[in-house]
C-alpha positions in Angstrom: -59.9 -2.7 44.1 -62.3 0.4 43.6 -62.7 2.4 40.1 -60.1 4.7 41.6 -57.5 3.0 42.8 -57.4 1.0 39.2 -57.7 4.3 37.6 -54.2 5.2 39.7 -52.7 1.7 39.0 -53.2 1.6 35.3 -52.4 5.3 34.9 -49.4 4.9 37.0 -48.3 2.1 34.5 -48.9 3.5 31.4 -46.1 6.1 32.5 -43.8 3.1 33.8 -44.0 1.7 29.9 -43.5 4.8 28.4 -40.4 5.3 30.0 -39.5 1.9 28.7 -39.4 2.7 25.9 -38.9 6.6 25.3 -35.7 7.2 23.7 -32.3 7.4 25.6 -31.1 11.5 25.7 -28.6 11.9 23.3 -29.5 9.1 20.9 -30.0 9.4 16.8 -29.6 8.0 13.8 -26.3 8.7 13.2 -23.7 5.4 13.2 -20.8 5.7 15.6 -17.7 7.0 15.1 -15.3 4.1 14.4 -11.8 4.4 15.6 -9.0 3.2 13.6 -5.4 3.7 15.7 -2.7 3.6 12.9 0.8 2.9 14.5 3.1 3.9 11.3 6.8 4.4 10.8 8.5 8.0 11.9 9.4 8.6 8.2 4.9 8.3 7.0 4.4 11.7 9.6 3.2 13.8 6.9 2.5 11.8 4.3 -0.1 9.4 6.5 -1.5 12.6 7.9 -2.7 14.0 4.3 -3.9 10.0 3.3 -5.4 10.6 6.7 -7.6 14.0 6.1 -8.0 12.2 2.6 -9.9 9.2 3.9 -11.9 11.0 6.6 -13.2 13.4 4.6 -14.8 10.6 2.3 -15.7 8.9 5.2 -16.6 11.5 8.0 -17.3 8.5 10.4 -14.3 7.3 10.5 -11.8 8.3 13.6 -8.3 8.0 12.6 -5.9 8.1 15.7 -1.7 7.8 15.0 0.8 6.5 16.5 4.5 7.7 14.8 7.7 6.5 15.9 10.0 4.1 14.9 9.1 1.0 13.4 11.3 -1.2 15.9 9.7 0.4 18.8 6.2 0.0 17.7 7.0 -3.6 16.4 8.3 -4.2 20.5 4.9 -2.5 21.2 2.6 -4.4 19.4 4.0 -7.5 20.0 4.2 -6.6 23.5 -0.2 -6.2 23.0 -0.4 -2.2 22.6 -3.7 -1.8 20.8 -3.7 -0.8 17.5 -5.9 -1.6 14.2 -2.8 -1.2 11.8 0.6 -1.2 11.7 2.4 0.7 9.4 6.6 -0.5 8.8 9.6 0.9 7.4 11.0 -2.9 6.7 9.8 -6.0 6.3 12.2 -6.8 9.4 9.6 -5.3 11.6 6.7 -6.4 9.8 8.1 -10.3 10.2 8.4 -9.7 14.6 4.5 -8.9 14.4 3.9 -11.5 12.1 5.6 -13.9 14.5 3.8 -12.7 17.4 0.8 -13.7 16.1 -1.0 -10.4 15.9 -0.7 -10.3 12.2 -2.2 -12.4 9.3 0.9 -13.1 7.2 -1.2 -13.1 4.3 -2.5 -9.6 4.9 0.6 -7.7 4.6 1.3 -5.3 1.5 3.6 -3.4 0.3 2.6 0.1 -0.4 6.1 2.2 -0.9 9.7 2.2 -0.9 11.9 5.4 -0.3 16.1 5.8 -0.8 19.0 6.7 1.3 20.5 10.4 1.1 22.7 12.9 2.8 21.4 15.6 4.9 24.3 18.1 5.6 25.8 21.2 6.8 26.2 23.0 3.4 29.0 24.6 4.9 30.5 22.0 6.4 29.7 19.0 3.8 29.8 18.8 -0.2 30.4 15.6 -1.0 30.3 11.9 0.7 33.7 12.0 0.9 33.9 15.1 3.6 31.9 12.3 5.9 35.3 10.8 6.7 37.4 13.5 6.8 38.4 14.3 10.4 36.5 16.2 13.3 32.9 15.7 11.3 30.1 15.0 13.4 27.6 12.3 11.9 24.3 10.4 13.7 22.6 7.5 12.0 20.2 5.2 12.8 20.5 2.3 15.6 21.1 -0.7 14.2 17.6 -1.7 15.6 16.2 0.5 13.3 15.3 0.3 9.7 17.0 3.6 8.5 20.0 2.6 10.5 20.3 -1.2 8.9 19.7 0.6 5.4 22.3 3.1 6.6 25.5 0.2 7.5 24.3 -1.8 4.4 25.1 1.4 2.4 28.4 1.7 4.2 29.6 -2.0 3.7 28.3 -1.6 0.2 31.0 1.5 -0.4 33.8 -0.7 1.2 33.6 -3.2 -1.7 33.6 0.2 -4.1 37.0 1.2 -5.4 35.9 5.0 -5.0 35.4 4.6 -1.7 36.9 1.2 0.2 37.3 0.3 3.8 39.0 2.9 4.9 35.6 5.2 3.9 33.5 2.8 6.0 35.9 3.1 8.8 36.4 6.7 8.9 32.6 7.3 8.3 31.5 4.8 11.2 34.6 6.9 13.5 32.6 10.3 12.8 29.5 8.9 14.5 28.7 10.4 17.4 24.8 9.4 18.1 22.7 6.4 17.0 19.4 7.4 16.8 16.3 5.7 17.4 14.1 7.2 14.8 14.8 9.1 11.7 13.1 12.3 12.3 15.7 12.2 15.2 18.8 11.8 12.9 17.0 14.8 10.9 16.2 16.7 13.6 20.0 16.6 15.2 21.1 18.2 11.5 19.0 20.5 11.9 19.2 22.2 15.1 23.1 21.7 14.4 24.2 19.2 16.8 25.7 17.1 14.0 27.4 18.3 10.5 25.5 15.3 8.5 23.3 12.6 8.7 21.5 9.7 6.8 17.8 9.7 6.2 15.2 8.7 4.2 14.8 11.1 0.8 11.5 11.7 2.1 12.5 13.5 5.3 15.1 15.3 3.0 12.1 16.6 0.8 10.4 17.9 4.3 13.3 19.4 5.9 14.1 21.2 2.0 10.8 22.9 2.8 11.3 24.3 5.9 14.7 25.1 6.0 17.8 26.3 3.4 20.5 25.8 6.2 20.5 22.0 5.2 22.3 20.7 1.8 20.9 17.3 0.3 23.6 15.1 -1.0 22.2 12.1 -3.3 24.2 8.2 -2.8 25.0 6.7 -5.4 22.3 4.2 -7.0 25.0 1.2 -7.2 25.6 2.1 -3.3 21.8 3.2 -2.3 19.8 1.1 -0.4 15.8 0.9 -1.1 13.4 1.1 2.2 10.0 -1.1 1.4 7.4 -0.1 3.6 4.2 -3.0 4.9 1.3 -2.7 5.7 -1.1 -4.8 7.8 -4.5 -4.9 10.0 -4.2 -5.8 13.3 -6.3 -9.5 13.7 -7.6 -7.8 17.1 -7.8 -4.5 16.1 -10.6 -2.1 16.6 -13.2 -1.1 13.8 -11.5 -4.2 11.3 -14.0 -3.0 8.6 -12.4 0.9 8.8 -9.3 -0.1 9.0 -9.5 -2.5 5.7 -11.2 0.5 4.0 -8.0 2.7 5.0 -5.6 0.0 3.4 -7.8 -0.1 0.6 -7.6 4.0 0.4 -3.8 3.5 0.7 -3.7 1.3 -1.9 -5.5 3.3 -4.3 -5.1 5.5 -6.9 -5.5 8.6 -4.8 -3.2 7.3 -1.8 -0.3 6.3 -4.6 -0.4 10.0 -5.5 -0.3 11.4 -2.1 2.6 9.1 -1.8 4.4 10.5 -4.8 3.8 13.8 -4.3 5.8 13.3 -0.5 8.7 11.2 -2.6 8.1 7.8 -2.2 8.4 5.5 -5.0 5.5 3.0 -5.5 7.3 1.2 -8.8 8.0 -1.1 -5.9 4.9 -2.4 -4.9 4.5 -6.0 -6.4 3.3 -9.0 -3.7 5.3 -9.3 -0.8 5.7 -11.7 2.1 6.7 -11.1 5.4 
């Protein structure tokens, strides 16, 4: 080979090396974004969406994605594989079916909340719990699939045994139903576009739908009578971004996530070590 054509070769593979090993476009420094899918209860819309903008803006890396609806269908989901880093329940009925399908590590679950029963009514139509039997009322509850709706016939069988209340108040209550729902946001949302004259929900949708609107009257049940929701959380054992998403639980659990949690109505005087 002559002094130019070695010239060519050794110039023509000095460029074939740098392109080795010139950076990729686009590339820096900066870690990637993790993403963290959430699939939470109806009933943590709001209050998950401030923890939410609360953890990323501590952490601007992380990517929280959620998934709200009720916590029976999202149980079906996961257990069904949906992907998902956490799951977020109402009840610890829910929790247990993803436990049981193997998706969660029983001993990761905690309980971070529980919320109470009330009345969401027609202030025209409905004062007291005792108008929810009278005749020609319409009422929507939960399913009894879902966690607001188990709460809400516990409630009911607990009146029966009550002397200011009795069977006949279950009866008549359970005879005024004309939709079982399969969220609570769509109990609450039936109230309040009208289509029913009462409903039960969580006091935490009560406290969002006070804000909005004055057309809807809040009717407190009895403590003896209420029934108290305890809400679980857990990581997913195949989750995405397993680190992020113990850091959000950890968020959650903290100081600041208990009072975002208060300040939406949920009690956390409840949270002592739970089991699935």
């Amino acid at each position: 080979m002559n002094y130019r054509s070695l010239s060519i070769f050794l110039f023509c593979l000095a460029l074939l090396c740098a392109g080795c090993f010139a950076p990729m476009a686009g590339n820096s420094n900066k870690p990637p974004t993790q993403e963290v899918v959430v699939f939470a209860a109806a009933s943590l819309t709001e209050v998950f969406t401030q923890i939410g903008a609360a953890f990323t803006a501590n952490d601007p890396q992380a990517n929280l994605t959620f998934n709200f609806a009720g916590s029976q269908q999202l149980a079906s989901q996961l257990a069904e594989g949906a992907p998902a880093s956490i799951f977020a329940s109402a009840d610890q009925h829910q929790m247990k079916a993803v436990v049981d399908s193997g998706r969660v590590e029983p001993a990761s679950v905690a309980l971070f909340a529980c919320n109470r029963l009330v009345v969401v009514a027609n202030r025209e139509r409905i004062t007291s719990l005792a108008d929810l039997a009278q005749p020609g009322m319409k009422l929507v509850i939960g399913a009894e699939s879902v966690p607001v709706g188990v709460y809400t016939l516990a409630f009911l069988a607990a009146s029966a045994t009550d002397p200011a209340y009795g069977e006949p108040f279950r009866q008549d209550v359970l005879g005024n139903v004309v939709s079982y729902e399969q969220s609570v946001r769509a109990v609450l949302s039936k109230v309040r576009l009208g289509e029913a004259d009462a409903g039960i929900v969580y006091a935490t949708d009560a406290q969002v739908a006070s804000a909005t609107t004055t057309d809807v009257a809040v009717l407190e049940i009895p403590t003896h009578l209420n029934q108290l929701a305890h809400y679980q959380v857990a990581s997913l054992r195949d989750g995405s971004a397993p680190e992020m998403a113990r850091q959000f639980i950890d968020f959650l659990l903290s100081s600041e996530g208990k009072d975002l949690l208060t300040a939406a109505g949920f009690s956390i005087d409840c949270t002592v070590a739970a089991t699935p």
